[in-house]
N, C-alpha and C positions, 0 to 999 in steps of 0.2 A: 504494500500500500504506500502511496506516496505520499508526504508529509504537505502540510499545507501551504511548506516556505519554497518545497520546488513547483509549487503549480502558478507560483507569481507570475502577472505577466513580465513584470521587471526582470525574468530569469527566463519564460517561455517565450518571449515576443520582444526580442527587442528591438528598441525606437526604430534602427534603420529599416528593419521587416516591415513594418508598418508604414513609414514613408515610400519604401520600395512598391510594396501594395496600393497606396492610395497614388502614386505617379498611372497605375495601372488603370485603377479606379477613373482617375480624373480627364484621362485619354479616352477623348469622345470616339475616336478611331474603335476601341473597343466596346463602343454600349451598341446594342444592350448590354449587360453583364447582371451576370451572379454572385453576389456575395454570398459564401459558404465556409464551412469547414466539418470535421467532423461529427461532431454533437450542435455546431450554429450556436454558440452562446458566447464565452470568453474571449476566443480571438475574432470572432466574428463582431462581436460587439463593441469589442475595444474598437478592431477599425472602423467600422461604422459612427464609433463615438466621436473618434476624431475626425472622419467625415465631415460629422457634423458641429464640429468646431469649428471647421473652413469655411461653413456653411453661414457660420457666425450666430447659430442656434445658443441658446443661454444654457448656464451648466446645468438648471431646475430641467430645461426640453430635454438636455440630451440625456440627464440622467432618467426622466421619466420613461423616457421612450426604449432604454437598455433593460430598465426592471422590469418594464411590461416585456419585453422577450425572454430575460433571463431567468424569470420567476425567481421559482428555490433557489435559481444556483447562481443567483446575483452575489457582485462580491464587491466588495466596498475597495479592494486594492485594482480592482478593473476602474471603476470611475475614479479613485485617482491616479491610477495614469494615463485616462483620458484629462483629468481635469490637469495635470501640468505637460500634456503634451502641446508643443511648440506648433502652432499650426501655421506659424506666421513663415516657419524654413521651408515651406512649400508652398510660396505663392503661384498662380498659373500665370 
């Protein structure tokens, strides 16, 4: 069983992963697109959370809109690392 310190995204996803991904994301060349991963909650959510930081949504929207997907398995270490992810080093 894994402990609850390696399933951080600070340890599972880090920040360049997630810039890498929303450069994908933000490339109209590729929409439509799927945002996914295995279970859709954690890394799915983070990036979408930061998505929607670029989006310039408030931390109250974007946190609401992760718990309403993530239910149970919301985690307070996923919104803050949406809430200090840098959204401004990926301007388009």
């Amino acid at each position: 069983m894994l402990s609850q310190q390696t399933k951080e995204p600070f340890v599972d996803i880090p920040e360049d992963t997630i810039r890498e991904a929303l450069k994908v994301v933000l490339d109209v060349r590729n929409h439509p697109l799927l945002i996914h991963c295995k279970r859709g909650k954690h890394r799915t959510g983070c990036l979408v959370g930061c998505l929607r930081k670029m989006q310039r949504w408030s931390l109250l929207s974007i946190f609401d809109e992760y718990q309403r997907f993530a239910a149970a398995k919301a985690r307070v270490s996923d919104q803050r690392f949406m809430e200090l992810f840098d959204a401004s080093s990926l301007k388009r």
